[in-house]
C-alpha positions as CSV (number, residue, x, y, z in Angstrom):
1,X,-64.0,-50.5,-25.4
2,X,-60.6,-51.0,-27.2
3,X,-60.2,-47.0,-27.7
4,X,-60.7,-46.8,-23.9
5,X,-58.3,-49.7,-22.9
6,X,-55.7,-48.7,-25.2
7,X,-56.1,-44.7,-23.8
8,X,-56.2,-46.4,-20.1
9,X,-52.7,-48.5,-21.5
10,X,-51.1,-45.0,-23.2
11,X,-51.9,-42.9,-19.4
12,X,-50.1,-45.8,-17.3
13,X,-46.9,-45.6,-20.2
14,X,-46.6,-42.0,-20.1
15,X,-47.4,-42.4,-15.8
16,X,-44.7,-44.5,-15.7
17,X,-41.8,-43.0,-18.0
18,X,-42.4,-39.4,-16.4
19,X,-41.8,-41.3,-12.9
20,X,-38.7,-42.8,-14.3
21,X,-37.4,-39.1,-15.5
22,X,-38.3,-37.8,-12.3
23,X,-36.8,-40.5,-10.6
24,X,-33.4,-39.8,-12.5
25,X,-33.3,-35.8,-12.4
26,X,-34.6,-36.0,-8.4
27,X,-32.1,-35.5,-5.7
28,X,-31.3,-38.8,-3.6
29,X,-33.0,-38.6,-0.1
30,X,-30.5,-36.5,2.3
31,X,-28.4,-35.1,-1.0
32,X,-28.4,-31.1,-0.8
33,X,-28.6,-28.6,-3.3
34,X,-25.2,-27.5,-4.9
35,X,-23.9,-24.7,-3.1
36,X,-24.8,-21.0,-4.3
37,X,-22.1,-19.3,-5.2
38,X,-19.9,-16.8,-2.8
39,X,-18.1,-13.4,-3.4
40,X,-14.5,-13.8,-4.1
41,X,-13.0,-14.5,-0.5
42,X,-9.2,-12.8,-1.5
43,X,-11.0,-9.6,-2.5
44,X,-13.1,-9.9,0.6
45,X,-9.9,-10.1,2.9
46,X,-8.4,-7.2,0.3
47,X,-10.4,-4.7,1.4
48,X,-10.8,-5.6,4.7
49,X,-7.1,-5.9,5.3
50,X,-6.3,-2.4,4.4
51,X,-7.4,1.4,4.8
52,X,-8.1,2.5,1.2
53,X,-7.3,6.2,0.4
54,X,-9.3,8.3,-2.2
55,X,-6.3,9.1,-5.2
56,X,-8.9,10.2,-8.3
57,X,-12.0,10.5,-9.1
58,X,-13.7,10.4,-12.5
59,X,-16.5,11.0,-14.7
60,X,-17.7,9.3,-17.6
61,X,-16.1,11.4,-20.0
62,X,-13.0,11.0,-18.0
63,X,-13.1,14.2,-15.7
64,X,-12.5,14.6,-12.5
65,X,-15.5,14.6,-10.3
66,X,-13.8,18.0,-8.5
67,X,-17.1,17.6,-5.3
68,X,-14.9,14.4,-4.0
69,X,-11.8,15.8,-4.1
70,X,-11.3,18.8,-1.5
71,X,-7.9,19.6,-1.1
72,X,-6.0,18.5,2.2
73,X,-9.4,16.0,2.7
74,X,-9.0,13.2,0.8
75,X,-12.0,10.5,1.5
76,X,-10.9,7.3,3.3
77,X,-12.7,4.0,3.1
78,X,-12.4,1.6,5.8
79,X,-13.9,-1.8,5.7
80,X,-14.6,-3.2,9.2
81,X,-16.1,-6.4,9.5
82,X,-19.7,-5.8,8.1
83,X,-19.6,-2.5,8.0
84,X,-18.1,0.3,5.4
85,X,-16.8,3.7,7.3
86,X,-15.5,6.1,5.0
87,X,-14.1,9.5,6.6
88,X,-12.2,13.0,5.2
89,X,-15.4,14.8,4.1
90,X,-16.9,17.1,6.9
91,X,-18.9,13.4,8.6
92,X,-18.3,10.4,9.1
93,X,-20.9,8.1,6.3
94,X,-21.6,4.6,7.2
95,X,-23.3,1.4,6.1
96,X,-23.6,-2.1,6.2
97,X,-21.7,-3.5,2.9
98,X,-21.5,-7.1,1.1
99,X,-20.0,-8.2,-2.5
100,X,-21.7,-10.1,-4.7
101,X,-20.2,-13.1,-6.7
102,X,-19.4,-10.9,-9.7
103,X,-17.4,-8.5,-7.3
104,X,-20.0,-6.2,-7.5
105,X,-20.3,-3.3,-4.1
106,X,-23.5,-3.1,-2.4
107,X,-23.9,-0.7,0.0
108,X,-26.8,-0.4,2.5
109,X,-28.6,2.5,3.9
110,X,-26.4,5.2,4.9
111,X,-25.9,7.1,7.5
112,X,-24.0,10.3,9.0
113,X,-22.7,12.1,12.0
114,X,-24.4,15.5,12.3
115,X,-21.2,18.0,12.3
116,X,-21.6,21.2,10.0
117,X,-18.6,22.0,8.3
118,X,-17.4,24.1,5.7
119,X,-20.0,24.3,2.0
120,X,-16.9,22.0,0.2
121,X,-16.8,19.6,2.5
122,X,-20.6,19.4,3.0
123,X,-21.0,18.5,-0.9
124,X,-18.0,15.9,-1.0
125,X,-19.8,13.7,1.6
126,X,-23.6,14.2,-0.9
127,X,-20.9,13.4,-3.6
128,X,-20.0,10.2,-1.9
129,X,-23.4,9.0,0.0
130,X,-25.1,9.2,-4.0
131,X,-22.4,7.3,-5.3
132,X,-21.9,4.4,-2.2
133,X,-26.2,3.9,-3.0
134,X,-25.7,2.6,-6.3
135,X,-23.7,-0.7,-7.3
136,X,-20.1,-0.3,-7.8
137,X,-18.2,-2.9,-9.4
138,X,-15.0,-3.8,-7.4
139,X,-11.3,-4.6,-9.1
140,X,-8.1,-4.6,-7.0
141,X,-4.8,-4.5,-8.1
142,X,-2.7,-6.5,-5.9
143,X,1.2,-5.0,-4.9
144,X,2.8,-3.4,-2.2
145,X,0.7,-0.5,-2.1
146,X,-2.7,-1.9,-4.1
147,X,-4.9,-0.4,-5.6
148,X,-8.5,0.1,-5.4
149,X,-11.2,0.9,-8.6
150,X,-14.9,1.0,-7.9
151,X,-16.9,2.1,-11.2
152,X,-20.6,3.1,-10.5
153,X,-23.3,2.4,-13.5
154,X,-22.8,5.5,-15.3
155,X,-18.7,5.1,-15.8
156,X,-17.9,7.5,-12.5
157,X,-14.6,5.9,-11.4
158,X,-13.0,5.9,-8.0
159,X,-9.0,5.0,-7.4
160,X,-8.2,4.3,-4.3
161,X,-4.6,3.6,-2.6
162,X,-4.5,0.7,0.2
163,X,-2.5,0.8,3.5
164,X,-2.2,-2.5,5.4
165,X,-4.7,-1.9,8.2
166,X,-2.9,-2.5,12.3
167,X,-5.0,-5.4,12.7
168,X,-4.1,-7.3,9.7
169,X,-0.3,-6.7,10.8
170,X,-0.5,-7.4,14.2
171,X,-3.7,-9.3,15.1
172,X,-6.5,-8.1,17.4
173,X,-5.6,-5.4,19.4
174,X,-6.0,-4.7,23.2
175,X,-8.4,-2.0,23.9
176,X,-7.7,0.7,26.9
177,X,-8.5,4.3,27.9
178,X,-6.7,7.1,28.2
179,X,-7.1,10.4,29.6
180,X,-5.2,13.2,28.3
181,X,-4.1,15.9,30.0
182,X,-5.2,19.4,28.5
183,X,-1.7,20.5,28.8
184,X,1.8,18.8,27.5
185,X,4.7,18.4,29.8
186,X,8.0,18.7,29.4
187,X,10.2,15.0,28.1
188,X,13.0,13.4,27.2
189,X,12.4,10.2,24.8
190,X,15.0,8.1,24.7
191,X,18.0,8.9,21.8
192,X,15.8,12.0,21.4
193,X,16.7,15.5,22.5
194,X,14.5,17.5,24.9
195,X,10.3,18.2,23.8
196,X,7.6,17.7,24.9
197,X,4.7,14.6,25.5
198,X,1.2,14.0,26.3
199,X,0.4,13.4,29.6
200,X,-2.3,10.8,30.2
201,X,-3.5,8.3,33.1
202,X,-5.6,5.4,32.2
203,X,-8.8,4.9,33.3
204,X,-11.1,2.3,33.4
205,X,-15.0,1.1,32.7
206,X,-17.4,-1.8,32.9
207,X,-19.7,-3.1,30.0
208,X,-22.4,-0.6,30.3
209,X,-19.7,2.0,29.7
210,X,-19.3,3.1,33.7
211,X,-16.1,4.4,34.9
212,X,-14.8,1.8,37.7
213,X,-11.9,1.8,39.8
214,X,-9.4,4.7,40.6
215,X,-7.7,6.5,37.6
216,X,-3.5,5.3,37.4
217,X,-1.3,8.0,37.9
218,X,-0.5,11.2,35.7
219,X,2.6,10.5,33.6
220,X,4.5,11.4,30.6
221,X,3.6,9.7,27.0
222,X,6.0,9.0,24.6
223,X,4.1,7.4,22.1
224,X,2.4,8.8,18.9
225,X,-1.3,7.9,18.8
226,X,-2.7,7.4,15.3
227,X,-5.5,9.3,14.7
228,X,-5.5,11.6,17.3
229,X,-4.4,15.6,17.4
230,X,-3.6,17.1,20.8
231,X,-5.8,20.5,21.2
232,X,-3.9,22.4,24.0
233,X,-6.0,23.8,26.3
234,X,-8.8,20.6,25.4
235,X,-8.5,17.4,27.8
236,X,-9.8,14.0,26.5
237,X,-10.7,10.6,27.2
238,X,-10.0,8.5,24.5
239,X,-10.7,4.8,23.5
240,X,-7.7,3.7,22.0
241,X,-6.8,0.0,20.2
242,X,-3.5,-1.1,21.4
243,X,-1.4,-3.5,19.0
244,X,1.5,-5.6,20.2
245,X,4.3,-5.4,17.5
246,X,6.7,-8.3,17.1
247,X,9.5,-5.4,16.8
248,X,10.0,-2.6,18.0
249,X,11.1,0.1,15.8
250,X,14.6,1.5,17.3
251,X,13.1,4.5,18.7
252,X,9.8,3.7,19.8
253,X,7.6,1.4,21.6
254,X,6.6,-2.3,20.5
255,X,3.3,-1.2,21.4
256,X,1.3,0.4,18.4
257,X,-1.3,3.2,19.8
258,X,-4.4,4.1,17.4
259,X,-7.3,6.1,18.5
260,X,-10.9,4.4,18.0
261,X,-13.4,6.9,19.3
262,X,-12.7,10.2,21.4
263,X,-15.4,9.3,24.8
264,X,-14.9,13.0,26.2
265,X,-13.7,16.3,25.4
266,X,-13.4,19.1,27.8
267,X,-12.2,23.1,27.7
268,X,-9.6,23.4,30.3
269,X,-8.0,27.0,30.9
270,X,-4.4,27.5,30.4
271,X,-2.3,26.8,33.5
């Protein structure tokens, strides 16, 4: 009887101290948990604030990895919002991208635009796609022109120069669209001698992507538009981002012009 009260006695003492412990280790009612960690917010904004340009490529022996760099096609990386684009190859590759707390580049599934292009350029996008699927470890160099250095598993390396991207410059743009004429015209830009321009008229759609309204009337562009080369003979319509600039260069427009996505082409014969 004593062995069994003084058992009964020990069981309530250790009841009783692991209730206390628990008790002091337990988070109060309506306390959270301590916040999990987050990927470095300035490198974040880094690589979203600028167009990154492919400059070298390396093995882990130190040599260059010659299937990502084509001459005249260098790869460009663009970071919008959640997703990665990266351009210069023969397609366009993109995915879905995040960074992990220890700056570390994970790229999701990725996907490609279905042009056929020369056997070089085929490889340099397979070159690329293999190395955005693995995790890449992120450093940037800050500066006026920083620089970019993703390093796969294996030691591969990748340099990449950074260009301040419009939006970061100038806040969000204004989006229009523009058709161009298949033919330039003849133009006089102001403190400029005699050349030629585009000629466009802007058109208009609705949400679904409808054309609405009456086209604006045919006239004379003086403005480059980034991204875009005039075919002659080839009319467009082209969805452009239009940035307000605080300043206008001396010989241009305080309007900044940048082609996001070409909505028509069409063979037009020579007038």
């Amino acid at each position: 009887m004593f062995k069994a009260r003084c058992r009964i006695a020990l069981l309530a003492l250790f009841a009783a101290s692991t209730g206390a412990l628990q008790a002091q280790t337990a988070p109060a009612p309506g306390a959270s948990a301590p916040p999990r960690r987050a990927a470095d917010a300035s490198v974040v904004r880094a690589l979203q604030d600028h167009v990154w340009t492919l400059q070298a490529a390396s093995d882990g022996a130190g040599r260059p990895i010659d299937a990502l760099l084509v001459p005249q096609h260098p790869f460009v990386l663009r970071f919008d919002g959640p997703r990665l684009g990266a351009s210069g190859g023969c397609n366009l590759l993109s995915g879905n991208w995040r960074l992990s707390p220890r700056n570390e580049l994970r790229v999701g599934r990725v996907a490609a635009t279905m042009k056929a292009c020369e056997p070089p350029l085929m490889a340099a996008d397979r070159a690329l796609a293999a190395l955005l699927a693995q995790p890449l470890r992120v450093s940037v160099e800050r500066g006026q022109a920083p620089i970019l250095q993703l390093v796969a598993p294996d030691q591969e390396v990748l340099r990449l120069v950074g260009e301040r991207t419009p939006q970061s410059l100038y806040g969000a743009p204004t989006r229009i669209f523009l058709e161009v004429a298949a033919q330039r015209v003849a133009c006089t830009p102001a403190l400029q001698p005699a050349t030629t321009c585009l000629q466009v008229r802007e058109l208009h759609f609705d949400a679904k992507g409808l054309r609405v309204g009456d086209a604006g009337p045919w006239q004379a562009f003086y403005s480059p538009i980034e991204g875009y080369t005039h075919e002659p003979g080839v009319s467009n319509v082209l969805r452009i981002n239009r940035y307000r600039r605080p300043q206008a260069p001396a010989d241009g427009s305080i309007y900044l012009y940048v082609l996001d996505l070409v909505v028509e082409s069409k063979a037009v014969g020579q007038k």
